[in-house]
C-alpha positions as CSV (number, residue, x, y, z in Angstrom):
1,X,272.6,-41.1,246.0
2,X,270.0,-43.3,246.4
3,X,266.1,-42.3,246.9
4,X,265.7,-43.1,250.4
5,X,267.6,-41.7,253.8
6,X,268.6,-44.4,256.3
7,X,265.9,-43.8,258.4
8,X,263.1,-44.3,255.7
9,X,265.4,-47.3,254.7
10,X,265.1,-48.9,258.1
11,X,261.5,-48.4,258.9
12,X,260.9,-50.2,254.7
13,X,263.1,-53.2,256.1
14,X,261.7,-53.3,259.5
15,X,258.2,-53.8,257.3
16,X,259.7,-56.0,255.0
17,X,260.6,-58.1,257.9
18,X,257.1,-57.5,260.0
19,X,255.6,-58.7,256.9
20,X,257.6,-61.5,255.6
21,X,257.3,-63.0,259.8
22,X,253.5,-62.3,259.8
23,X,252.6,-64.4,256.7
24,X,255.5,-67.2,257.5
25,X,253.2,-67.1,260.6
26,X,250.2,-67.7,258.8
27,X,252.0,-70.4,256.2
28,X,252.6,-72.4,259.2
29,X,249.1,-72.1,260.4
30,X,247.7,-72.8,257.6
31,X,250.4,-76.0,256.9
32,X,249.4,-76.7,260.6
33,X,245.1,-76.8,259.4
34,X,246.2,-79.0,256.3
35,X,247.8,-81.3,258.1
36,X,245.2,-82.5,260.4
37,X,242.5,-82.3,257.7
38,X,244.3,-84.3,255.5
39,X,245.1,-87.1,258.4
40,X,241.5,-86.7,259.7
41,X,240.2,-87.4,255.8
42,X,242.4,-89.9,255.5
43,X,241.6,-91.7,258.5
44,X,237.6,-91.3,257.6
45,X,237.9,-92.4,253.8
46,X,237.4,-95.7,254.0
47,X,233.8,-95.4,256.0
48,X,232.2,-94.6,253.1
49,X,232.7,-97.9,251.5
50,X,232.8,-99.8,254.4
51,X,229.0,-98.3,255.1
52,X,227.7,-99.6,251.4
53,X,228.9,-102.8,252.0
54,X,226.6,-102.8,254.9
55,X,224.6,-101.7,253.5
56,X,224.2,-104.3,250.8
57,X,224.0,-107.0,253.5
58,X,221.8,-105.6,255.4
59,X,219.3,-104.4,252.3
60,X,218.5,-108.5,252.0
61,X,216.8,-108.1,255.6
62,X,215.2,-105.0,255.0
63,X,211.5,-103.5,253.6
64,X,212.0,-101.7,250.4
65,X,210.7,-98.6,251.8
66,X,213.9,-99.2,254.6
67,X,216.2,-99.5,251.8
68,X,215.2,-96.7,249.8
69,X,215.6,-94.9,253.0
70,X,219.1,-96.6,253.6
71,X,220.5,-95.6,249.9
72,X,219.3,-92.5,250.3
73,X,221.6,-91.9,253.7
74,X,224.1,-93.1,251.9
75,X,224.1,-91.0,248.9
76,X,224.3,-87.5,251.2
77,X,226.8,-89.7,253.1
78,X,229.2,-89.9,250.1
79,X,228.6,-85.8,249.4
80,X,229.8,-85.1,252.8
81,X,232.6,-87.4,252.0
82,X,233.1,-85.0,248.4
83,X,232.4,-82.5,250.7
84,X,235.5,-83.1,253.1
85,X,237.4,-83.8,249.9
86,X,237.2,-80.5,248.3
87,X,237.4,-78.8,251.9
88,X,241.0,-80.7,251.6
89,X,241.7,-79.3,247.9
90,X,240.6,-76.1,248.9
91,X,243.0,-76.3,252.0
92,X,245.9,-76.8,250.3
93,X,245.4,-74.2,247.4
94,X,244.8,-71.9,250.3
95,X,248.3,-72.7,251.3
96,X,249.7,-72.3,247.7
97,X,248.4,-69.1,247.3
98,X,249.1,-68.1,250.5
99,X,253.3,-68.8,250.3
100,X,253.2,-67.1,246.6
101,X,251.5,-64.0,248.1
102,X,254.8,-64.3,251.0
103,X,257.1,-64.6,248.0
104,X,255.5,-62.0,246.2
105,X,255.5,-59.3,249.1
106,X,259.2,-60.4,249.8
107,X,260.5,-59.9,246.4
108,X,258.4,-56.5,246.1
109,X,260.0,-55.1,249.2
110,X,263.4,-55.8,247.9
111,X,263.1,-54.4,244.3
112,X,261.6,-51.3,246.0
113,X,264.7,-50.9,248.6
114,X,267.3,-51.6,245.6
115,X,265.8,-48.3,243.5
């Protein structure tokens, strides 16, 4: 005889369910967010390089209080650039953990139901 009724049986695989939907849910969304980041970074990358070259030409028409200004756009530039970059990373890790946290949950509810 086993430790749990039907009933109590039911209502632990109706959660089990509830649960594993809820963060397949959330999985998606956050698969959904990475997604776009990652295609909105990639799209942007290359503006960062594309703007130093620019500024290189344009430096040889400039004062050198214009270019210090210039260099020194273009060094926050690239750190919202690292910025976007680790918001990417951090996107994607967000996903890992979230599917192992799924798998973890999923695999708990059944070891619980098979005691």
């Amino acid at each position: 005889m086993g430790i749990f009724n039907n009933h109590d049986k039911k209502v632990i695989e109706a959660l089990c369910k509830k649960s594993e939907d809820i963060s397949n849910d959330i999985s998606k969304e956050i698969h959904e967010f990475l997604d776009d980041l990652k295609e909105e970074y990639d799209q942007n990358k290359v503006v960062i390089s594309e703007f130093n070259t620019f500024v290189s030409e344009l430096s040889k028409k400039l004062s050198p209080e214009d270019v210090e200004k210039l260099n020194s756009f273009s060094t926050r530039l690239y750190k919202v650039k690292r910025c976007a970059k680790k918001g990417v990373e951090a996107m994607r890790e967000l996903a890992r953990d979230q599917k192992k946290a799924t798998q973890e949950t999923i695999r708990e509810y059944q070891e619980y139901l098979h005691t």
